[in-house]
C-alpha positions as CSV (number, residue, x, y, z in Angstrom):
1,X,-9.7,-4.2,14.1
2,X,-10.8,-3.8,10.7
3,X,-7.9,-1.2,9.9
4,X,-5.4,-3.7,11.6
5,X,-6.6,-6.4,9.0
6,X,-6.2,-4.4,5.9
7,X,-2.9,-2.6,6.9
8,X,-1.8,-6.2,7.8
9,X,-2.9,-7.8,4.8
10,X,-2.6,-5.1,2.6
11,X,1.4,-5.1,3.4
12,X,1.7,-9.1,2.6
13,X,-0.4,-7.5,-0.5
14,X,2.4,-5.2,-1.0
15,X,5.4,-6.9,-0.6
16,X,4.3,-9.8,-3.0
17,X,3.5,-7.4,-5.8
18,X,6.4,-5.4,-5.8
19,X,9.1,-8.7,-5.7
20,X,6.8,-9.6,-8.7
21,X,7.5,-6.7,-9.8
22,X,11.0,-6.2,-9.7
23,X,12.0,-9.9,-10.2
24,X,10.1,-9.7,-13.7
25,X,12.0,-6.7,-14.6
26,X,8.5,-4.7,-15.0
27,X,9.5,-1.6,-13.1
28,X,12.9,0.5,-11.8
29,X,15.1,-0.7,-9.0
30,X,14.5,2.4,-7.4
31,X,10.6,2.1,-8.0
32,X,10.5,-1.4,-6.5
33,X,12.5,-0.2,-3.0
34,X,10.2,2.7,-2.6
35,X,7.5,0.5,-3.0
36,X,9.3,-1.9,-0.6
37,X,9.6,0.5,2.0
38,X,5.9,1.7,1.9
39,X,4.8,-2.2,1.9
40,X,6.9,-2.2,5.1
41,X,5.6,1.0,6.0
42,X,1.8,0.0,5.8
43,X,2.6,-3.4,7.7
44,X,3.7,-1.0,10.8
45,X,0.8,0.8,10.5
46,X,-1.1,-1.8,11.0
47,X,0.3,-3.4,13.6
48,X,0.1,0.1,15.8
49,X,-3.8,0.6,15.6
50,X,-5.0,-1.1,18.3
51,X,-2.4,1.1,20.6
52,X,-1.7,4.4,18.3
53,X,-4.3,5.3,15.9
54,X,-3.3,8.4,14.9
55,X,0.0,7.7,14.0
56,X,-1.3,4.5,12.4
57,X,-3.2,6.3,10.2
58,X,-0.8,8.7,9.1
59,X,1.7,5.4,8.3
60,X,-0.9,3.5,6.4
61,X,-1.7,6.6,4.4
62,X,1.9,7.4,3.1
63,X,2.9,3.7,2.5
64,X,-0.5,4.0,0.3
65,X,0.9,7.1,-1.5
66,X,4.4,6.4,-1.5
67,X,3.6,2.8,-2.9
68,X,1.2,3.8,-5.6
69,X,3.4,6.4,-6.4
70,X,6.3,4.4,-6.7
71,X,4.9,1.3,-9.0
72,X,1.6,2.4,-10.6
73,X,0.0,-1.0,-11.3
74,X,1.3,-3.4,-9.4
75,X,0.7,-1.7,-6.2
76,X,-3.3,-1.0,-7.3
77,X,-4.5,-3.6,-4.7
78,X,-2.2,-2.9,-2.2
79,X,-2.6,0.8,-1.9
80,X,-6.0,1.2,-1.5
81,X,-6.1,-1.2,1.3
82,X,-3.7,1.2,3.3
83,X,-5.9,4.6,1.7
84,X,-8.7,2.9,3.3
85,X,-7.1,1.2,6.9
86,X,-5.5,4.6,7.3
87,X,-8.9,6.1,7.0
88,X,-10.8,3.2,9.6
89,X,-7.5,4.2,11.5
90,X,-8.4,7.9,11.4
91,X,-11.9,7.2,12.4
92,X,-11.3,5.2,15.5
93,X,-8.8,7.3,17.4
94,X,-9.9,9.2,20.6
């Protein structure tokens, strides 16, 4: 449950930051869809935990990546919400 709230939140997180981001000129184009896509990415993660755990993990842990890769400082909150979901994630499956 706990994984499903931060992938959840931590992809509303995401999403917010990198418009932000992109709407304020701050970082690339490119940058800001990566980081769009691994927002997105995250947020499916999430939603799978409950059913797939593995696989959520392993989505909540490149949209992490990905995302801080992609915009540094905007994604800082973001990111380690899905570092650390994809981890609970990891924990719970069977």
């Amino acid at each position: 449950m706990g994984a499903m709230v931060l992938g959840l939140f931590g992809g509303m997180v995401g999403i917010a930051a990198t418009m932000f981001a992109v709407a304020g000129g701050l970082v690339a184009v490119w940058g800001g869809s990566i980081a769009m896509i691994a927002a997105v990415t995250g947020m499916v993660g999430g939603a799978l935990t409950v059913r797939r755990p593995a696989v959520a993990a392993a989505l909540m842990l490149v949209g992490g990546v990905a995302g801080l890769i992609a915009i540094h400082q905007f994604f800082v909150v973001a990111g380690p919400m899905f570092l650390v979901g994809g981890l609970i994630a990891f924990r719970g499956r069977n």
